[in-house]
Backbone bond lengths (Angstrom), bond angles and torsions (degrees), N, CA, C in turn:
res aa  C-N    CA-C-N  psi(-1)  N-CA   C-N-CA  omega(-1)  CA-C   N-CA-C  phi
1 X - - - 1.469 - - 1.523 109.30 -
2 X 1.429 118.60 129.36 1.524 116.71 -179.80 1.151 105.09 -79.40
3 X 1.438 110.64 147.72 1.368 126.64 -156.33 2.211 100.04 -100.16
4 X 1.271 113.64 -62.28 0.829 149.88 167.71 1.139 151.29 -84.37
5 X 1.517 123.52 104.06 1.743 119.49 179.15 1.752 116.09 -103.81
6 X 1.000 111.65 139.28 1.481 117.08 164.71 1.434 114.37 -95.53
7 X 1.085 142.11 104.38 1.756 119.71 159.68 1.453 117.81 -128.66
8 X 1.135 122.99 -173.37 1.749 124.68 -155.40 1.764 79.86 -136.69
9 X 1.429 120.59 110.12 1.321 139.67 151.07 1.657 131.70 -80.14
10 X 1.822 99.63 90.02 1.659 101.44 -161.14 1.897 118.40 -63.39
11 X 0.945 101.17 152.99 1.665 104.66 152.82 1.710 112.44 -60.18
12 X 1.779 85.17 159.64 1.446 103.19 -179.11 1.683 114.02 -113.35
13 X 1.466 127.85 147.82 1.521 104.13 161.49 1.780 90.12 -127.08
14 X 1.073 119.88 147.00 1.568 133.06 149.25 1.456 119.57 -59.42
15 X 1.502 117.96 99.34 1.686 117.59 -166.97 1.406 81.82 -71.43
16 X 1.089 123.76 -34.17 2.121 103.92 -157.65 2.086 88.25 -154.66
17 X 0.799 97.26 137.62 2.171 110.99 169.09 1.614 104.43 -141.00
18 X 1.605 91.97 121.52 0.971 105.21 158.43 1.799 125.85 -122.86
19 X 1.569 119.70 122.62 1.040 117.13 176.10 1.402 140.19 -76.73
20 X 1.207 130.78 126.12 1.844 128.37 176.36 1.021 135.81 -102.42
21 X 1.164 154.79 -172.60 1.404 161.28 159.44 1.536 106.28 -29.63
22 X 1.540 129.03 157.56 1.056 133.83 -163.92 1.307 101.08 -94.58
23 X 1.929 156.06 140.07 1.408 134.85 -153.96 1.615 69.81 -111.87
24 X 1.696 76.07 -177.57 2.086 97.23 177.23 1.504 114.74 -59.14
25 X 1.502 121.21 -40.19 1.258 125.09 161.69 1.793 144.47 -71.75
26 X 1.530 78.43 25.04 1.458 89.80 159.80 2.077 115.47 91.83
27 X 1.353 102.90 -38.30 1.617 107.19 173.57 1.639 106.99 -102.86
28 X 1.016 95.93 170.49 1.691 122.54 -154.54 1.603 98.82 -100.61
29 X 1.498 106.37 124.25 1.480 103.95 -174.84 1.692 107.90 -85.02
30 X 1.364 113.61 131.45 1.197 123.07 174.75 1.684 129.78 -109.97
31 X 1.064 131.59 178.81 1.438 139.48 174.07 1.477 115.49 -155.14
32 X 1.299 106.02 114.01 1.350 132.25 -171.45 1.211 155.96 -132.10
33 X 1.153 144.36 111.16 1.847 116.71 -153.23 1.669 82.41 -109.51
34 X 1.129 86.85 145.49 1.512 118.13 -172.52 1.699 123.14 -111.02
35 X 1.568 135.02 92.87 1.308 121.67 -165.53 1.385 115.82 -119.08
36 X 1.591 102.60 121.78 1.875 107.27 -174.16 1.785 95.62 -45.58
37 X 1.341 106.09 160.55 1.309 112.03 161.44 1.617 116.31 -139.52
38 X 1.596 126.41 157.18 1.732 113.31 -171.04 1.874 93.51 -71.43
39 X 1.231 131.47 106.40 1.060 138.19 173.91 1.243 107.75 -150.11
40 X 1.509 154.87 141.94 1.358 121.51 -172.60 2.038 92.97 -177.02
41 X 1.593 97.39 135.55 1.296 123.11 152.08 1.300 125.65 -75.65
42 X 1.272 137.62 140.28 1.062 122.69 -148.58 1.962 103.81 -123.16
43 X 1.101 151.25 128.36 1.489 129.04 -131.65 1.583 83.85 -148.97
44 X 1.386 133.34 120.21 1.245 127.96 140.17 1.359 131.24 -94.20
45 X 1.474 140.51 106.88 1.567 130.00 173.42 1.218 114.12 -69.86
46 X 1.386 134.22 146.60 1.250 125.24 131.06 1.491 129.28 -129.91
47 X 1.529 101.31 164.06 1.704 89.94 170.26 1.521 120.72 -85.69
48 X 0.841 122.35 143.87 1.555 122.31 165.54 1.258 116.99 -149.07
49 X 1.523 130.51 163.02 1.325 142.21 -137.01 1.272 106.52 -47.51
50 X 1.696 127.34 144.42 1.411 124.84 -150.01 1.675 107.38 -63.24
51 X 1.763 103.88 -50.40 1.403 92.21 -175.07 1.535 136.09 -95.23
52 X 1.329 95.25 27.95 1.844 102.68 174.24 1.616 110.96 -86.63
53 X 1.101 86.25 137.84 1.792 82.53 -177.56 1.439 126.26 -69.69
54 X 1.691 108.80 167.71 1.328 87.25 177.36 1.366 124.84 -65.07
55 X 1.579 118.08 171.29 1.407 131.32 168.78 1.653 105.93 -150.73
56 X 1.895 82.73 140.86 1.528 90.38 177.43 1.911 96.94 -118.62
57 X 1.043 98.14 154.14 1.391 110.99 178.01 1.766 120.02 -121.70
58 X 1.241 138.84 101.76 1.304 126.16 -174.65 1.722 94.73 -112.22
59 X 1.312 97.07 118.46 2.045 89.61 -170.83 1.534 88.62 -91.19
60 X 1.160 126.61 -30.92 1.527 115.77 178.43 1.519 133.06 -83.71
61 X 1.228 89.14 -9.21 1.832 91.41 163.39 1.934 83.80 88.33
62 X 1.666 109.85 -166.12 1.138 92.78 -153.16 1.655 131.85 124.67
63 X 1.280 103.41 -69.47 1.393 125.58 173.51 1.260 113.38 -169.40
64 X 1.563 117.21 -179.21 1.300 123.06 -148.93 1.135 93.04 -87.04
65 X 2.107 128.64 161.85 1.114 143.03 169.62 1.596 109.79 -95.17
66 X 1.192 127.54 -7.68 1.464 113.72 161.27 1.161 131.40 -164.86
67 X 1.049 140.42 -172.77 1.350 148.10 -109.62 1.907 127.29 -39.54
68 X 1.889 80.70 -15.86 1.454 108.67 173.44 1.619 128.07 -65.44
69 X 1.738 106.54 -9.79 1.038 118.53 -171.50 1.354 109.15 -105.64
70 X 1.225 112.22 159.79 1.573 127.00 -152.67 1.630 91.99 -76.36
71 X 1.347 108.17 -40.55 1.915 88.00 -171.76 1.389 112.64 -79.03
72 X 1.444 121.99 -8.39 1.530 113.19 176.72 1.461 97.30 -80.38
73 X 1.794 149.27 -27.60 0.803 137.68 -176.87 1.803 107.19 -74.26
74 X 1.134 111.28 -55.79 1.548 121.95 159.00 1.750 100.99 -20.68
75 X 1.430 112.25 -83.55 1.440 110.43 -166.98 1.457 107.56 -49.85
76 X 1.441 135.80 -52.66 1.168 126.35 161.50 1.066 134.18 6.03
77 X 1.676 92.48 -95.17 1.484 124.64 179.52 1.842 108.50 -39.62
78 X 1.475 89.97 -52.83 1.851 104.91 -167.28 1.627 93.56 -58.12
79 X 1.578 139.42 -40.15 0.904 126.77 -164.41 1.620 112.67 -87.93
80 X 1.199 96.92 -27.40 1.792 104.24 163.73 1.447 110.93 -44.01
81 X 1.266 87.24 -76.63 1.983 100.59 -170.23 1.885 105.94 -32.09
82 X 1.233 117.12 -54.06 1.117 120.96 168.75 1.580 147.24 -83.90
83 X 1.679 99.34 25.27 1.077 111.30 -175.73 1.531 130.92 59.44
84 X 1.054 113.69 4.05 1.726 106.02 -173.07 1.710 97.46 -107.96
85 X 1.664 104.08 162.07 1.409 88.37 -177.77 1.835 109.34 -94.63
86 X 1.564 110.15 161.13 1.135 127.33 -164.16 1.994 107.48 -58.01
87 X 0.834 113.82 88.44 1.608 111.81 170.31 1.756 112.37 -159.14
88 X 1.367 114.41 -173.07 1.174 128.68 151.65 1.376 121.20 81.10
89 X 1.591 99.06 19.20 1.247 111.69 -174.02 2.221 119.25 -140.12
90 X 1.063 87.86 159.36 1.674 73.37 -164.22 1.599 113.61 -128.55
91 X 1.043 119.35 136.96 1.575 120.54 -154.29 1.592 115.00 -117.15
92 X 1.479 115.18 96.05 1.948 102.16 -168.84 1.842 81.50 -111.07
93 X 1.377 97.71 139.60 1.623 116.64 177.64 1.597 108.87 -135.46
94 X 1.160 102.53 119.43 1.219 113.57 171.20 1.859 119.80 -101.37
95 X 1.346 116.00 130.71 1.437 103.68 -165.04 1.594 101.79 -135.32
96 X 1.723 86.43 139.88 1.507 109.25 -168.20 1.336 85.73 -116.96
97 X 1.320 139.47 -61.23 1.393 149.59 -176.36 1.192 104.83 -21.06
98 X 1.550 132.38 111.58 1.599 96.88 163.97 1.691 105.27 -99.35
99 X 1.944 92.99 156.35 1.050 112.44 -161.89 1.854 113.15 -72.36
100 X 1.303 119.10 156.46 1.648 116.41 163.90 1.187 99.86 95.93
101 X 1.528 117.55 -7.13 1.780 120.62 -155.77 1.473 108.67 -89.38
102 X 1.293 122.87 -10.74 1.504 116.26 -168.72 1.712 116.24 79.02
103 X 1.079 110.82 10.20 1.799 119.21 176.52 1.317 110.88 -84.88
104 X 1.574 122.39 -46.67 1.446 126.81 161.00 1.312 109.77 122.12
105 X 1.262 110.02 18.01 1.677 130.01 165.04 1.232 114.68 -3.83
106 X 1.031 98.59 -81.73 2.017 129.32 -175.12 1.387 101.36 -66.66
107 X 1.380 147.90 -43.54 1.476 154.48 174.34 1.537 90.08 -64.96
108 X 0.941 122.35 -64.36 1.916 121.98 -168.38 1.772 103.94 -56.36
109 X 1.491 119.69 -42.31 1.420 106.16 169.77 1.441 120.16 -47.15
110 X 1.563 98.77 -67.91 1.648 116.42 -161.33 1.667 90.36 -58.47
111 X 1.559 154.94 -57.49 1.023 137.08 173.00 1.111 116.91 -40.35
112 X 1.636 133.80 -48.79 1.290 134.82 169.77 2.099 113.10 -38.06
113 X 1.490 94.52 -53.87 1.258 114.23 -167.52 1.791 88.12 -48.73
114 X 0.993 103.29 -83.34 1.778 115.09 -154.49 1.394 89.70 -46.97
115 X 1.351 135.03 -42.71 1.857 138.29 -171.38 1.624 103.27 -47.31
116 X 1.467 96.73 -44.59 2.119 104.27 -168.57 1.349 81.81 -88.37
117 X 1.346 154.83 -43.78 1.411 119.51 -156.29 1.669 100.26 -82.13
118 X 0.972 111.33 -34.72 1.290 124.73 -174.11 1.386 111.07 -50.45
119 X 1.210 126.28 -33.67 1.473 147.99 177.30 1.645 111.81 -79.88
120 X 1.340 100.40 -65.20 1.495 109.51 173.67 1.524 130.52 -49.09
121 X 1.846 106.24 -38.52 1.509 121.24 -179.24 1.683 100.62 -95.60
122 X 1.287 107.91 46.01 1.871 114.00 -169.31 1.574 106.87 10.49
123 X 1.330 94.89 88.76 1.307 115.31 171.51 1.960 119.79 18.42
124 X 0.783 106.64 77.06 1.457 121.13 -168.37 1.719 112.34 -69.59
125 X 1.611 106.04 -49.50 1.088 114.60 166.06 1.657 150.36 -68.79
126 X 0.862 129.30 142.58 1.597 108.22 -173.13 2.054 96.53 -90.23
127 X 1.611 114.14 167.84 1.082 116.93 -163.00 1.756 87.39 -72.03
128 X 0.988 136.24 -44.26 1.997 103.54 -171.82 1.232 100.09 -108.00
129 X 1.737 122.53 61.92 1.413 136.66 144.42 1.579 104.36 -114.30
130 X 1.659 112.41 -22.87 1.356 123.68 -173.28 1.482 96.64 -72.28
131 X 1.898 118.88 -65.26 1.002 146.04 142.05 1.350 122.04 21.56
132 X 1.508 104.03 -76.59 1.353 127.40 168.11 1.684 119.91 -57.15
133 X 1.123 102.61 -59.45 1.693 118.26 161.49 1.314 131.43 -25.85
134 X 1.490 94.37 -51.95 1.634 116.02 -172.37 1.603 89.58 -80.94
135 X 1.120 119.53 -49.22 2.031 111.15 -155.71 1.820 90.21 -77.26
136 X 1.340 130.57 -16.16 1.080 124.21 151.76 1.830 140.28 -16.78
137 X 1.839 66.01 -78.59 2.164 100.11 166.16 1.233 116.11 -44.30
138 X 1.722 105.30 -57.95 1.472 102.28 -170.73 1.312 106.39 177.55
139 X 1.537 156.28 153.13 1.089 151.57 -130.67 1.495 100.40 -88.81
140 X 1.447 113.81 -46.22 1.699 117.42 178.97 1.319 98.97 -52.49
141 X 1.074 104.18 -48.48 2.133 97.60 -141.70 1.504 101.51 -43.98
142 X 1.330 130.29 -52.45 1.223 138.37 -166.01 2.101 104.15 -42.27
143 X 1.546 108.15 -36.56 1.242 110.59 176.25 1.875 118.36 -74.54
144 X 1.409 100.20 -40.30 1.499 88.21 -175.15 1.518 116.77 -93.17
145 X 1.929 105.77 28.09 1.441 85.50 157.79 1.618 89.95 -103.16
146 X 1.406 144.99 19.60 1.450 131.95 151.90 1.513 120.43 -88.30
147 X 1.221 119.91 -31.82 1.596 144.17 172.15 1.878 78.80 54.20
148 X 1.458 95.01 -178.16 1.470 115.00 -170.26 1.898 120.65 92.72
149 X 1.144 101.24 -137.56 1.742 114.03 -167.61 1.623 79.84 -121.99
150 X 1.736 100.55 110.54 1.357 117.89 157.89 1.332 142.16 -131.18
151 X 1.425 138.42 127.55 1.352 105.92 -169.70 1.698 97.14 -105.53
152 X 1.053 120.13 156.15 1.769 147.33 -134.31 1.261 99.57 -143.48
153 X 1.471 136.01 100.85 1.388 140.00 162.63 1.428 124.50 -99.76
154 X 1.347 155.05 -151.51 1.115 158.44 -168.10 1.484 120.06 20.09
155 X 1.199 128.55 -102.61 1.673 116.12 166.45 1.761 100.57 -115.68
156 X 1.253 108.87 17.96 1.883 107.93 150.12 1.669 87.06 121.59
157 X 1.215 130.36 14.90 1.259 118.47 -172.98 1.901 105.74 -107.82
158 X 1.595 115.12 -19.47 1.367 126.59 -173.62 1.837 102.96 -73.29
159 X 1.416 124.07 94.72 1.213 99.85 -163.79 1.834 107.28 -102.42
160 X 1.094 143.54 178.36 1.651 154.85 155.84 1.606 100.10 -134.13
161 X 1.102 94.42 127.49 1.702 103.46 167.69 1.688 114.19 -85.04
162 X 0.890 106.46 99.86 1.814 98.73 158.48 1.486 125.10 -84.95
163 X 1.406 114.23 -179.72 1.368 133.94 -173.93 1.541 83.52 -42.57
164 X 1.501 104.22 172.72 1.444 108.60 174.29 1.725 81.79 -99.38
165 X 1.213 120.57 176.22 1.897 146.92 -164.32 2.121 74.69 -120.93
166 X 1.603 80.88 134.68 1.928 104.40 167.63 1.178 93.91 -50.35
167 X 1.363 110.52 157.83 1.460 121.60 -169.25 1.629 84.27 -97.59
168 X 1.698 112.41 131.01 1.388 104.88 177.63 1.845 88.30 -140.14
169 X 1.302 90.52 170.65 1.848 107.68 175.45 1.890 101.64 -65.84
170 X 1.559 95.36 131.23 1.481 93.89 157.14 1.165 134.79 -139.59
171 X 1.337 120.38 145.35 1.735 119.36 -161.18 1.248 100.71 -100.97
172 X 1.537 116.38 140.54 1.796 129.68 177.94 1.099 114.10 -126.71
173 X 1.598 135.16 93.62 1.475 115.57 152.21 1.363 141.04 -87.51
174 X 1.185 142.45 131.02 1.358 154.01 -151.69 1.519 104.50 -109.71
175 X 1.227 121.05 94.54 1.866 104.90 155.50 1.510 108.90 -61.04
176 X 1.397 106.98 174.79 1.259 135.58 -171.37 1.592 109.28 -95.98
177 X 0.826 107.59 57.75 1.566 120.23 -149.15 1.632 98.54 -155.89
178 X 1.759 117.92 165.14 1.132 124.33 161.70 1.778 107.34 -140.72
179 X 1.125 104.79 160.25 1.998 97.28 176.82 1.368 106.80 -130.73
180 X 1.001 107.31 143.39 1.498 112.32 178.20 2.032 93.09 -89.03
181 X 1.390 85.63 145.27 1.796 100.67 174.92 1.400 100.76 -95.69
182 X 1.342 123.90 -42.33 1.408 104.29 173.34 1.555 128.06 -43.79
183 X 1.584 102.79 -41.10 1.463 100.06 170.91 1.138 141.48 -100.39
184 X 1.565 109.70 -0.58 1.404 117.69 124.10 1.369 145.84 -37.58
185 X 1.483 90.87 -43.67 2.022 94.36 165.45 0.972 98.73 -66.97
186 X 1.389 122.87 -72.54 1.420 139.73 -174.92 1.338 119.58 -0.35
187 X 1.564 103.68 -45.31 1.902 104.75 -170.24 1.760 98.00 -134.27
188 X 1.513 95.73 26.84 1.573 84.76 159.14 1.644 101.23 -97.26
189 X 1.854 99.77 156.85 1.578 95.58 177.26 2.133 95.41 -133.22
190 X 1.240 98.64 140.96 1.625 95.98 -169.30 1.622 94.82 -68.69
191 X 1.279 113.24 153.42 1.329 137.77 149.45 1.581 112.58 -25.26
192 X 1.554 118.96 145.37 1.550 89.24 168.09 1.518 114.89 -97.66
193 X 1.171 104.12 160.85 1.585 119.52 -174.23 1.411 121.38 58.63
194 X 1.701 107.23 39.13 1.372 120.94 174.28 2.000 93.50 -111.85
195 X 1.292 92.37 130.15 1.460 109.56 177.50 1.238 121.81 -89.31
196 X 1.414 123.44 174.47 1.640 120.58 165.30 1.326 109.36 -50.44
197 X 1.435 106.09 -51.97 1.295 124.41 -177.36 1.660 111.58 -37.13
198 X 1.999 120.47 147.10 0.593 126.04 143.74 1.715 150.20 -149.41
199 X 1.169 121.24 150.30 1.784 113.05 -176.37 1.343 108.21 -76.02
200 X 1.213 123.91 117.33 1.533 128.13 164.08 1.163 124.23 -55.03
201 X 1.400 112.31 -10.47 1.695 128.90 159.57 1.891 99.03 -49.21
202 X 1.177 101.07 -50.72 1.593 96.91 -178.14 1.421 107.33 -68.87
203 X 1.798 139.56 4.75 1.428 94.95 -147.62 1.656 67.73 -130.95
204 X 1.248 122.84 -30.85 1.367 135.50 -151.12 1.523 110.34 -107.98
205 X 1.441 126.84 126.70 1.304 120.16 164.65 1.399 119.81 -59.79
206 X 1.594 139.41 158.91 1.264 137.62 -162.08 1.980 87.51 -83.41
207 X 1.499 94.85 162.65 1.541 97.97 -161.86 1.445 120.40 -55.99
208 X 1.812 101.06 -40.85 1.672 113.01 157.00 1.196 149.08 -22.64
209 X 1.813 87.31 -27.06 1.537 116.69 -158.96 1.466 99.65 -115.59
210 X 1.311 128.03 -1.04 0.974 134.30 -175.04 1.677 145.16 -75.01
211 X 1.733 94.03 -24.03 1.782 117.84 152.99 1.394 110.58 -56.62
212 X 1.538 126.40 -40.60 1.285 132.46 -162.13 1.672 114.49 -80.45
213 X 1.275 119.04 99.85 1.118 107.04 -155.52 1.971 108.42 -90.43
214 X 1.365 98.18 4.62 1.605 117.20 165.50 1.644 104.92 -66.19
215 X 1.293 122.30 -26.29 1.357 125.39 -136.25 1.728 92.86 -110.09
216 X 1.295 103.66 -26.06 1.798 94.69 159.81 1.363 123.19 -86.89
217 X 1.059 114.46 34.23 1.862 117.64 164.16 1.689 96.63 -107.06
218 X 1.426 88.82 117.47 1.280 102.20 -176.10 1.444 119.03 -144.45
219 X 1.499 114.01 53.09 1.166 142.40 -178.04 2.139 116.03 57.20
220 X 1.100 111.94 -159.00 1.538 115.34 -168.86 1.847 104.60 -169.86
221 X 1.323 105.73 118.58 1.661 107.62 -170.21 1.183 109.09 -82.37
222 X 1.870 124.56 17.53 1.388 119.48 177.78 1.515 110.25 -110.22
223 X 1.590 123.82 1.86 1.126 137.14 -177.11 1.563 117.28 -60.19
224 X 1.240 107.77 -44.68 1.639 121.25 178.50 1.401 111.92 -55.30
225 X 1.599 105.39 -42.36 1.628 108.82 -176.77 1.501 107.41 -78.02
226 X 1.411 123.39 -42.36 1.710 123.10 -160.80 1.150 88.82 -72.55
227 X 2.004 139.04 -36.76 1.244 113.65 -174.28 1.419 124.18 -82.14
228 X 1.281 116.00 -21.08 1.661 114.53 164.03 1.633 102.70 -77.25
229 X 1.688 145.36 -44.78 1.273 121.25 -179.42 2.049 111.78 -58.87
230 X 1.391 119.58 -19.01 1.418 120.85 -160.49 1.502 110.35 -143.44
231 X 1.232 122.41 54.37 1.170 143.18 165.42 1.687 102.56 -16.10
232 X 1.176 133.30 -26.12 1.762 129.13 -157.24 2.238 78.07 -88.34
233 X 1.582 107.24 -45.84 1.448 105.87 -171.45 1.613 115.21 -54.59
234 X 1.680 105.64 -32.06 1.200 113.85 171.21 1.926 130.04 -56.69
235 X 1.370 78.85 -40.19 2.060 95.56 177.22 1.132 95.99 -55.44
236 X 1.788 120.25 -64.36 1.131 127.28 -171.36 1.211 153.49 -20.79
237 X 1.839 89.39 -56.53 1.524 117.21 161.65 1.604 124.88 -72.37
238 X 1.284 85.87 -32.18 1.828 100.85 171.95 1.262 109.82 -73.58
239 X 1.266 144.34 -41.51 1.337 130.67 179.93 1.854 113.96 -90.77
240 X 1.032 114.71 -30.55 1.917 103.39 142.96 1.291 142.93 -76.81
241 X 1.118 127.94 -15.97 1.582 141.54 150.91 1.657 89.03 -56.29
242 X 1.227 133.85 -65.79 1.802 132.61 167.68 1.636 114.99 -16.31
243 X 1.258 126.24 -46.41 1.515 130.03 -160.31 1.887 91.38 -129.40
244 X 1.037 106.43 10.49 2.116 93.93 169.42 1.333 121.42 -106.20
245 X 1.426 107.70 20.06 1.380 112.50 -166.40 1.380 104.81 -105.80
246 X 2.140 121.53 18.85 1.445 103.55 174.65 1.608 123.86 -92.02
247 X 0.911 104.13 32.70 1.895 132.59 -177.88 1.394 119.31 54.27
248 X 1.590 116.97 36.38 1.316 146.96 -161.42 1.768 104.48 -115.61
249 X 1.541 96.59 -52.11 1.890 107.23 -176.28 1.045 83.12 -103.21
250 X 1.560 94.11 174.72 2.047 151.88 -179.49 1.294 101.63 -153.63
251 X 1.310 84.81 107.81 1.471 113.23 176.05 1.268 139.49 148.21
252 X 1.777 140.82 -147.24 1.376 90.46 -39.22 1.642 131.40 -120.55
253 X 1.057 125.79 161.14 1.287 136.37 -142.26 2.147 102.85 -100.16
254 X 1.244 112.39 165.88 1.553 123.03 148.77 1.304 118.24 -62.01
255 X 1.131 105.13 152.35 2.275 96.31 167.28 1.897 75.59 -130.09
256 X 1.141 86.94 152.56 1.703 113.76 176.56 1.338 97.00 41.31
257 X 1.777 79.37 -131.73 1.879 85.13 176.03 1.369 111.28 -107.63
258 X 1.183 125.07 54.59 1.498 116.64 164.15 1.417 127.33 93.05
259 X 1.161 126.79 160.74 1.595 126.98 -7.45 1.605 97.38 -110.64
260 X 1.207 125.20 39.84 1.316 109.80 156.05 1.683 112.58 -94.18
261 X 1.634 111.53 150.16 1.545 92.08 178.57 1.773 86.47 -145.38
262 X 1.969 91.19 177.20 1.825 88.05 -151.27 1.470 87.41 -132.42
263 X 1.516 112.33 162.97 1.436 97.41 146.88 1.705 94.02 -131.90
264 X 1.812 106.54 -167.61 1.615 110.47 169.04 1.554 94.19 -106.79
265 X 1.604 120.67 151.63 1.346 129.53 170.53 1.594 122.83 137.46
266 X 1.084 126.13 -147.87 1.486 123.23 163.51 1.147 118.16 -120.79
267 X 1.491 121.96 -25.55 1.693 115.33 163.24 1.480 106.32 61.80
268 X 1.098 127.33 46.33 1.478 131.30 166.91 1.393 125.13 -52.57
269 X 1.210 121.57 -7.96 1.506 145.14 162.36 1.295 124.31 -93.98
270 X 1.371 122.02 -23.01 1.353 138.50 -152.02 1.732 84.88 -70.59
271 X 1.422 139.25 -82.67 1.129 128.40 -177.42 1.845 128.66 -9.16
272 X 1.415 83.83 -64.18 1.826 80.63 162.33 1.331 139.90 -100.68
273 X 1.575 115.12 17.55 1.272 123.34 143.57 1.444 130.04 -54.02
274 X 1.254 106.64 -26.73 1.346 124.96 -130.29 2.197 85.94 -116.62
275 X 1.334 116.41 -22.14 1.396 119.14 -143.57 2.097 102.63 -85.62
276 X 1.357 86.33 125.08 1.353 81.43 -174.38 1.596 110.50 118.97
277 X 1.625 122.05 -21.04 1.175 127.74 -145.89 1.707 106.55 -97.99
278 X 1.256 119.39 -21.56 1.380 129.37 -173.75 1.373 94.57 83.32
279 X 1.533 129.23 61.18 1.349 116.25 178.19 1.853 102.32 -147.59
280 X 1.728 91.56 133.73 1.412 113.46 -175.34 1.878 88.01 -79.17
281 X 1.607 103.49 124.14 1.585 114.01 157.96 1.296 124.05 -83.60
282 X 1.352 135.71 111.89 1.642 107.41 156.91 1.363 122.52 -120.55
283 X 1.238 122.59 148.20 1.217 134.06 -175.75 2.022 98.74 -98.26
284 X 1.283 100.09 133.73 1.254 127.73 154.43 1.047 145.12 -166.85
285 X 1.433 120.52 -115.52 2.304 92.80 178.82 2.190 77.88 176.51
286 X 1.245 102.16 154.73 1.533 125.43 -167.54 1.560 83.62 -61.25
287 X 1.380 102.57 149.77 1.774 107.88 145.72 1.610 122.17 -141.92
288 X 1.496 107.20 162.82 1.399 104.96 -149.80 1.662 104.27 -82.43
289 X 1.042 127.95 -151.66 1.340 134.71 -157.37 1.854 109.48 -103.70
290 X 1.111 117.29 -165.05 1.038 140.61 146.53 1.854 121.46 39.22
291 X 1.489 92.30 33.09 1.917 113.82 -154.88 1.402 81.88 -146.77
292 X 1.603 122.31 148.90 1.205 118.15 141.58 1.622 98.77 -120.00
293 X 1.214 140.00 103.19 1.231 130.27 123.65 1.620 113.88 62.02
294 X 1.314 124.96 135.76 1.559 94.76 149.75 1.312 142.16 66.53
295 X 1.053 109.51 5.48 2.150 109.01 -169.20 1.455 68.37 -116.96
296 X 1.623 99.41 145.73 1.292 123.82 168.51 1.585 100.24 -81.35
């Protein structure tokens, strides 16, 4: 019986968000394509003696050490679904992701989480009991156990896999900052006479356009609010929108709700746009689906 999983849990960026009407249950139905990126938390499981409880360990700080964190809810849930009670297992997380940013940090664990137990408890579940599990956790998770080019309907848990997007370079800046999405929804207000409903004309580049993986940034309807609630996100965008105009990048944009934002390209300027700003850079590039990284 394997004792142990290692895997590398990527970041997310939102190529395009669109927001809708508020449903009966309280969140706001959206439509979204969703793209893993090489960015990654780093997650070890193990088993250990049946009745010690769980433990999570973050030696780098990062995020919270308990119960508050997405993989102790993950392990939960995963141990619910299958009837056994929640213990006997041990959780070290290492975090690169930063948190509050809209990358999907905390969604990329708890998918990780249920992926290693799921593995470890020889797969107990069928894929839409896993499915179910994950949209449980939290609206992402259900996506990053598919990772890749996805589009995301209902409150982000309805997923369709598309083509994967060319693997291209991608730029991330991070303020020093975190945002709450609740209050981001909170004081977003829809457009008028924009419906639940939506045209994938808005979400999707035309098919032509579809090698170009610059060409699926196609804006985010929560941008208006994160830059009037977080003025530092506002500089941000203003001084890289400054250096993206050598007809090379797209960008750059919000991912989720904030305040990290991305573009596609090399941004050879982006460093000193950026200088002075209190802002973590990262450089990386799209990745495709259906892989996590890293598992031995």
């Amino acid at each position: 019986m394997r004792r142990q999983v290692r895997l590398e849990c990527p970041a997310k960026v939102n190529l395009s968000l669109r927001v809708h009407r508020r449903r009966s249950d309280g969140y706001h139905a959206i439509s979204t394509v969703l793209q893993t990126i090489a960015l990654y938390d780093r997650l070890t499981v193990s088993r250990t003696e049946p009745e010690v409880p769980l433990r999570l360990e973050v030696p780098g700080g990062g995020a919270p050490a308990d119960d508050s964190n997405l993989v102790m809810a993950a392990a939960r849930t995963f141990f619910s679904a299958i009837g056994e009670p929640a213990r006997g297992v041990c959780f070290e997380l290492s975090k690169r992701i930063p948190a509050g940013s809209g990358l999907g940090g905390g969604s990329s664990d708890a998918a990780g989480t249920l992926a290693a137990l799921q593995e470890l408890w020889g797969e107990p579940l069928s894929p839409e009991r896993l499915h179910a599990a994950a949209a449980a956790v939290g609206s992402d998770v259900p996506f990053f156990l598919v990772g890749g080019t996805v589009l995301a309907t209902g409150r982000g848990e309805e997923l369709r896999v598309l083509e994967d997007v060319a693997t291209a370079p991608v730029i991330v800046a991070v303020p020093a900052m975190e945002v709450s999405t609740a209050a981001v929804y909170g004081h977003w207000r829809r457009p008028g006479g924009r419906e639940a409903e939506f045209g994938e004309e808005e979400l999707l580049p035309s098919p032509s356009m579809r090698r170009e993986t610059a060409r699926w940034l196609r804006g985010n309807d929560l941008e208006p609010v994160v830059r009037w609630l977080h003025p530092e996100v506002d500089r941000l965008l203003v001084a890289l929108r400054a250096v993206a105009l050598d007809g090379s990048d797209r960008g750059p944009q919000l991912s989720g709700a904030g305040g990290a934002v991305f573009g596609v390209g090399n941004w050879k300027d982006a460093e000193g746009a950026v200088a002075g700003q209190n802002v973590r850079l990262f450089r990386t590039s799209t990745l495709p689906g259906r892989s996590r990284p890293g598992r031995p």
